[in-house]
Each structure stands twice: as structure tokens, then as C-alpha cells.
C-alpha positions in Angstrom: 63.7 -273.3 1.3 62.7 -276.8 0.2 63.0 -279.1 2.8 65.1 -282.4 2.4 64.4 -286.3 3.4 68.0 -288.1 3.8 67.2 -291.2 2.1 69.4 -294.5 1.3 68.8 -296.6 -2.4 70.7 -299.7 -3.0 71.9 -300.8 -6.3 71.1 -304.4 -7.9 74.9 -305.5 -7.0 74.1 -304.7 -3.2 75.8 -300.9 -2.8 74.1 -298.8 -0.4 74.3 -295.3 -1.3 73.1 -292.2 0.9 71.2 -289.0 -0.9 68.7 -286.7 -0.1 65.0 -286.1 -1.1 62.8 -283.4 -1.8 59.1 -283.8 -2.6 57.5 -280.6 -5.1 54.7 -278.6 -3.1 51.4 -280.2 -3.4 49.5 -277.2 -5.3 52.3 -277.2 -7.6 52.0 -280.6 -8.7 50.4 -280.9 -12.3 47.2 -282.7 -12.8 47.0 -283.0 -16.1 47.7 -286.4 -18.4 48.6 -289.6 -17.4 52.4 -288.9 -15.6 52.2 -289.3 -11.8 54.9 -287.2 -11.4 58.2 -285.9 -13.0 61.6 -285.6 -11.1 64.9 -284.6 -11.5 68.0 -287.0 -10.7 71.7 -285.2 -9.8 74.3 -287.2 -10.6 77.5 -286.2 -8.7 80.9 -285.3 -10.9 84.1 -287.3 -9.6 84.7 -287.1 -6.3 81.9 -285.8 -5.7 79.2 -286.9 -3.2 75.1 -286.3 -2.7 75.3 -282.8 -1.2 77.9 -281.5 -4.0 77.7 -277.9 -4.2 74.9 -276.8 -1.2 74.2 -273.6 -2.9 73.0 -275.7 -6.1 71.3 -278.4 -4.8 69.7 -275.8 -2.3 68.8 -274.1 -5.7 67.9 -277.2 -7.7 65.6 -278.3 -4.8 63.8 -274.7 -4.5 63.1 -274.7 -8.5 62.2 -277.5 -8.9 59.3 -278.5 -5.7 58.2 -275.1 -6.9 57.5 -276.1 -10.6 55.8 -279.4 -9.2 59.1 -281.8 -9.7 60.6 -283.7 -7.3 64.3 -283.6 -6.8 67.2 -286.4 -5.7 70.5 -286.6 -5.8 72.4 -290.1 -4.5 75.7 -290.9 -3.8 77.4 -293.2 -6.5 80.3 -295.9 -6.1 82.6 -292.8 -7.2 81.9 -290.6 -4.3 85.1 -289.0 -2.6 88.5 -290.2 -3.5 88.5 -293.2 -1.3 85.3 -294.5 0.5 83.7 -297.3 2.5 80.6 -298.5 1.3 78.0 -300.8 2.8 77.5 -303.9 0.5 74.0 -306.4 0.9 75.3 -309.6 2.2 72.7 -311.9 3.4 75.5 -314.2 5.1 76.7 -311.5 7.5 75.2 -312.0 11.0 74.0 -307.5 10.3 72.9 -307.9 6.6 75.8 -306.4 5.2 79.6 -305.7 4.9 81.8 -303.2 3.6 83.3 -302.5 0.3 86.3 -299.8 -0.2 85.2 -297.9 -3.6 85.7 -294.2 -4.5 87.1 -292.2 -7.5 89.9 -293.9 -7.0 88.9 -297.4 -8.2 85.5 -297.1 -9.3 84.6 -299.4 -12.6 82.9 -296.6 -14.9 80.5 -299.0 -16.7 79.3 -300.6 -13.3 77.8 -296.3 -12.7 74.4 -297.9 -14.4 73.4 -299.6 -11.2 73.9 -296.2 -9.4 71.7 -294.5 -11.9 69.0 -297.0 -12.0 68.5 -297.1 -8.5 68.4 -293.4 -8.5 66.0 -294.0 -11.0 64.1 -296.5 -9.4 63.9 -294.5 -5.8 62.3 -291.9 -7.6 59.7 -294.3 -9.3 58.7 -295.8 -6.0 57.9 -292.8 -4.8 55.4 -292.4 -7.9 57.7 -290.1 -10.2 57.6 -292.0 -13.3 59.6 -289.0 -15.6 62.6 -288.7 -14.3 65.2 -286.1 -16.0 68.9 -287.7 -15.6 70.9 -284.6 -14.8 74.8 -285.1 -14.9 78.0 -283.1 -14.1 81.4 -283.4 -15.1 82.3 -286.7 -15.1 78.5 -287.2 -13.5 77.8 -286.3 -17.5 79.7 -288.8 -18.9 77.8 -291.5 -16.4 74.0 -290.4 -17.7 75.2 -290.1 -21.9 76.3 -293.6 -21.8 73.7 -295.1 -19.2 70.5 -292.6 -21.4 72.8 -293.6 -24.8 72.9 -297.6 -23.8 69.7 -298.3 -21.8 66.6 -297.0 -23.3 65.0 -296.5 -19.8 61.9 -295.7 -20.3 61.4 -293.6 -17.3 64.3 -291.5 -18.7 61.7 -288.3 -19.6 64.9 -286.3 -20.5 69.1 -286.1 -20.3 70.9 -282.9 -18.6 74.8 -282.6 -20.0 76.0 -280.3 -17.7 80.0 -279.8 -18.1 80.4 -282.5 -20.5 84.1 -282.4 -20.9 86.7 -284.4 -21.6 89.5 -285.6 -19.0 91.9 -286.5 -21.8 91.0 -283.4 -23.4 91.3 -281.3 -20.8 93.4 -277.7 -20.7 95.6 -279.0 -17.9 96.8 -281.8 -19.8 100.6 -282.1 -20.0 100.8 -284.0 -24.0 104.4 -285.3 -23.3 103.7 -286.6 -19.8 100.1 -287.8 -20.8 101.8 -290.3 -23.4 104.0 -291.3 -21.1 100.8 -292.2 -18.4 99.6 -294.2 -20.7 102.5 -296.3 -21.4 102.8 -296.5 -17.7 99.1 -297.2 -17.3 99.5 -300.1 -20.1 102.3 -302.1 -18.9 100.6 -302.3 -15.0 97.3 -303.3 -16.9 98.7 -305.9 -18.9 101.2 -307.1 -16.2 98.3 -307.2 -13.5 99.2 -304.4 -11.8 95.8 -302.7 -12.6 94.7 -302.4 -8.8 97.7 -300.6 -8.1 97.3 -297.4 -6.4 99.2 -294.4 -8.0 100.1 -291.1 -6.6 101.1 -288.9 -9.4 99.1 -290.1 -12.5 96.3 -287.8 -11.6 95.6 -284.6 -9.4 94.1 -287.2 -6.9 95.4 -291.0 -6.3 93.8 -293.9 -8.6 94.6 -297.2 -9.8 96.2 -297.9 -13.2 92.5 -299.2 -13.9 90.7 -296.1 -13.2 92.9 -293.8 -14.7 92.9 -295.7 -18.1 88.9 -295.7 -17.8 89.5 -291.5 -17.6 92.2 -290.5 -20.0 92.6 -293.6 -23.1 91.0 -292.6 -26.0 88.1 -295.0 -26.6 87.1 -296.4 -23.1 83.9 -296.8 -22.5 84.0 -293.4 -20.3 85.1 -291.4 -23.3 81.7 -290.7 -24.7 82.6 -286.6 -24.9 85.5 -287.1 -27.7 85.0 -283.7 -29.4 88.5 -283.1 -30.4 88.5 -286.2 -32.4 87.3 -286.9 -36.0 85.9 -290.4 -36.0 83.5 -291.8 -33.8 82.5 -288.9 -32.5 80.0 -288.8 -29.5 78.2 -292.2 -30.4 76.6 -292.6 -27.1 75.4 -289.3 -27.3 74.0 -289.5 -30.8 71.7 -292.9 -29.4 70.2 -290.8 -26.8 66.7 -290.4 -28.5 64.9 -288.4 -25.7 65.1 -285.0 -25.0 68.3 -284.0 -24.1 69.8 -280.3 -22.9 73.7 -279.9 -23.1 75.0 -276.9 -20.9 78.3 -275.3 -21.0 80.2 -273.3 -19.3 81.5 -269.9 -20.9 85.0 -269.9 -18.9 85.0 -273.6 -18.5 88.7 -274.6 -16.8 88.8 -277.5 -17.7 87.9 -277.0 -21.7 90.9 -277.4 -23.6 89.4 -275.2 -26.5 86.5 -272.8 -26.6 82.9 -273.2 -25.4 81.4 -272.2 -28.8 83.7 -274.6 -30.5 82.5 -277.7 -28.3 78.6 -276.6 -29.0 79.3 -277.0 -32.5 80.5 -280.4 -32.0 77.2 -281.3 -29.8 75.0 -279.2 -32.1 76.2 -281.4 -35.2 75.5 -285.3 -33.3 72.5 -284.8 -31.5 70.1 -287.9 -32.1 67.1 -286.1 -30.2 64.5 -284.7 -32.0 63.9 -282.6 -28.9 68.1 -280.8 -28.2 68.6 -277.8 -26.9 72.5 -276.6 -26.0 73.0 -273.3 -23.9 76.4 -271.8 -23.0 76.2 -270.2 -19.6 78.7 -266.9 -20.1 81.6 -266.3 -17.5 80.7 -269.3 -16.1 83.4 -271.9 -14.8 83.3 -275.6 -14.6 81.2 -275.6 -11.3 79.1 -272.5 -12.5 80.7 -270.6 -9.4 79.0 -267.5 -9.0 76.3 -268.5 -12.1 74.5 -271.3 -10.2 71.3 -269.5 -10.0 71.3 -268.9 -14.1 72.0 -272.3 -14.1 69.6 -273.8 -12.6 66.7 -271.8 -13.5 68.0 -272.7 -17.7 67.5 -276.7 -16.3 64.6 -276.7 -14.2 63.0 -274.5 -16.8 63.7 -276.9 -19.6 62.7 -279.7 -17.9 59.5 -277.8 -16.9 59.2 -277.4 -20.4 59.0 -281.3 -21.7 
């Protein structure tokens, strides 16, 4: 079993953020061409946090310090549903002071200072290829930051469960209207910060949970179902990307095969592959194994 580092990044606004580390074997390691090294980033779904699933990132860490890559994954300013977070302040008398983050009130567009110090971790510890790999929501984080940055140490884009909240199979269509008519009026009256209880299966402010289910936020980059503007962040990502779907996805409001299609037809990468996973649900429960060996492979691959 690979072994871990805990490790701590912090982001250019001044979040710390905890996350683990694992270097690839040495005689592993590829000495060929000019790369110093190629790595593989996690990025956490909502609520989630660094360790996620243990069974994958025990898996993802295995795979990949056997192939030669290094493998991260970092807390971001979404971890849990409510959390505390240490903030850089140079003022304090102890360097710092605490922010109160989460899920719950996390600003989606600010997730590019998450990534990029994932990123930049991993580059300072001479991985200069880094493959963004994103899950759930984690997904819609890496297509825009890979559709809007042009990083150039992104070697490659992982879509794992890239689905839709406002899209999603549990979606009540009456009661959803009505949320965002809700959701509208606090906004617009300043009630955005405002903490709700049943707007969501977890609690989040007005501002969060317009950022997750209105059509055309910046956070709705998988829009599928719709027939305009379809998956524009996703179409700029130029570098190699991998979309991977779950076969009994639970939270798909439609079929697997369906959404591929959809993928398949706005790909801007010269280098796309999409894979459907079978039986698998949204957290590849029982399929993490298959899973991970389809990733790591690929991005063995590039």
C-alpha cells in the first residue's frame, strides 16, 4: 500500500487547506523526455473532504506511484457542509485567523484558487504534468477552472460523474420552480447569506444554492439536457481530457448512454476519450477498482 505525507497548501487568497501526498516508487519513475514528473490531482465532490472515499484514494494512490505518478488530493473551501478554515493574516499576533466556509456557502468561481494550489503543490515538488481529476460537483470545479485558465501544467482533465444538480433524478420540477423564486427574491433583497434548511438535502445559503441549481451560473458547465449553449467550458478545454460515467448513476436524470452522446458531440480536445463504467453508481460503489485502473491507465497513457 502506497504510503501517504499529510500535507497543507494555501491558496493565493490565504486558505489553508489540509491533503495528503504520495510520491510514485523511484524505479517506476520515467526517464525519458523532458517532464520531471506527472501527477494526478483529486478534487473532492461537495461536501466532500481530502480522504473522500479511503478505498479510492487508497486505490488511486497504489495505481498511480506504481505507474511512476505522484498522487494528491487537497481539501477545497467546499469541504463538509459547514467548516472552519484557517485564513493567512499577517496582522494576527499567530499568522492567521479563521474563516467559516463549507458547501454550505462556498463561492463556486473562487474553487480556482483551490485548484491552483493543488496544482502548484504538486509543481514544487517537481511534477510539472499534472492530470486535474474531478468528481461530482469536484467535476464541475476542474471543466471550468481546465475550460477558463489554460494552465499549462494541466497535462490532462478527468470528468468523473459529471452531472448536473438541476438536472438531477431527484429533482422535484414543481418545488424546484418554486426554490428559485425563493432563491431570487432573498438574492435580490440581500438576503443571499441566509442560511436555508430545506432548499437542499443539506443546509446552504440562498447564494450557494443558486450557484448549484439556476440554469446558467457559472457552476452549470454540465447542461446536457439543454439545447443552446451546451457544455461551453467543456468544449474550450483543449488538452486531453477523459469523461467517466457511471452505468447506474443516481443522480442522472436520464441515461448514461444518452449523456455520452451529449459529451461525445462538444469535445474540443483532439485527445477525448469517454468510458461508461457499467452497474456502477455515482460513487462507483463496489466498481472503484475498474475505475481507477480506466484513469490511471489513461493518464499513464498521455
Amino acid at each position: 500500500m502506497a504510503q501517504f505525507e499529510l500535507v497543507e497548501t494555501v491558496t493565493k487568497d490565504g486558505l489553508v487547506h489540509q491533503g495528503m501526498f504520495a510520491r510514485p516508487e523511484p524505479h517506476s519513475v520515467p526517464h525519458s523526455g523532458t517532464s520531471r514528473g506527472r501527477a494526478l490531482l483529486w478534487v473532492h465532490g461537495l461536501t466532500g473532504r481530502f480522504y473522500g472515499d479511503v478505498k479510492t484514494m487508497n486505490l488511486f494512490a497504489d495505481e498511480c506511484t506504481k505507474q511512476g505518478m505522484a498522487f494528491a488530493s487537497f481539501n477545497t473551501r467546499g469541504h463538509d457542509i459547514i467548516s472552519s478554515m484557517r485564513k493567512i493574516d499577517p496582522k494576527e499576533p499567530n499568522g492567521y485567523t479563521h474563516v467559516t466556509i463549507g458547501a454550505s456557502s462556498e463561492v463556486f468561481e473562487e474553487s480556482v484558487f483551490d485548484i491552483d494550489a493543488g496544482i502548484s503543490y504538486l509543481a514544487d515538488q517537481g511534477f510539472d504534468q499534472v492530470i486535474l481529476a474531478g468528481h461530482s460537483t469536484g467535476a464541475n470545479k476542474v471543466c471550468y477552472y481546465a475550460g477558463n485558465t489554460n494552465d499549462p501544467r494541466v497535462a490532462g482533465v478527468v470528468l468523473a460523474g459529471p452531472m448536473s444538480d438541476r438536472l438531477s433524478e431527484h429533482t422535484d420540477k414543481k418545488q424546484y420552480d418554486k426554490n428559485l423564486t425563493m432563491l431570487r427574491e432573498l438574492i435580490e433583497t440581500g438576503r443571499g447569506d441566509a442560511l436555508l434548511a430545506k432548499t437542499h438535502w443539506f443546509p446552504i445559503t440562498a447564494k450557494r444554492a443558486w450557484s448549484l441549481l439556476s440554469p446558467n451560473t457559472h457552476e452549470d458547465v454540465f447542461n446536457y439536457g439543454d439545447e443552446k449553449n451546451v457544455l461551453v467550458d467543456f468544449n474550450k478545454i483543449t488538452s486531453p481530457v477523459m469523461v467517466v460515467l457511471a452505468g447506474n448513476d443516481d443522480v442522472a436524470d436520464r441515461p448514461a448512454e444518452t449523456i455520452q452522446k451529449v459529451f461525445d458531440a462538444h469535445t474540443g480536445s483532439k485527445n477525448y476519450r469517454s468510458v461508461i463504467i457499467p452497474d456502477a453508481t455515482h460513487q462507483y460503489s463496489g466498481k472503484q477498482q475498474e475505475f481507477v485502473h480506466s484513469v490511471v491507465s489513461w493518464a499513464k497513457s498521455l
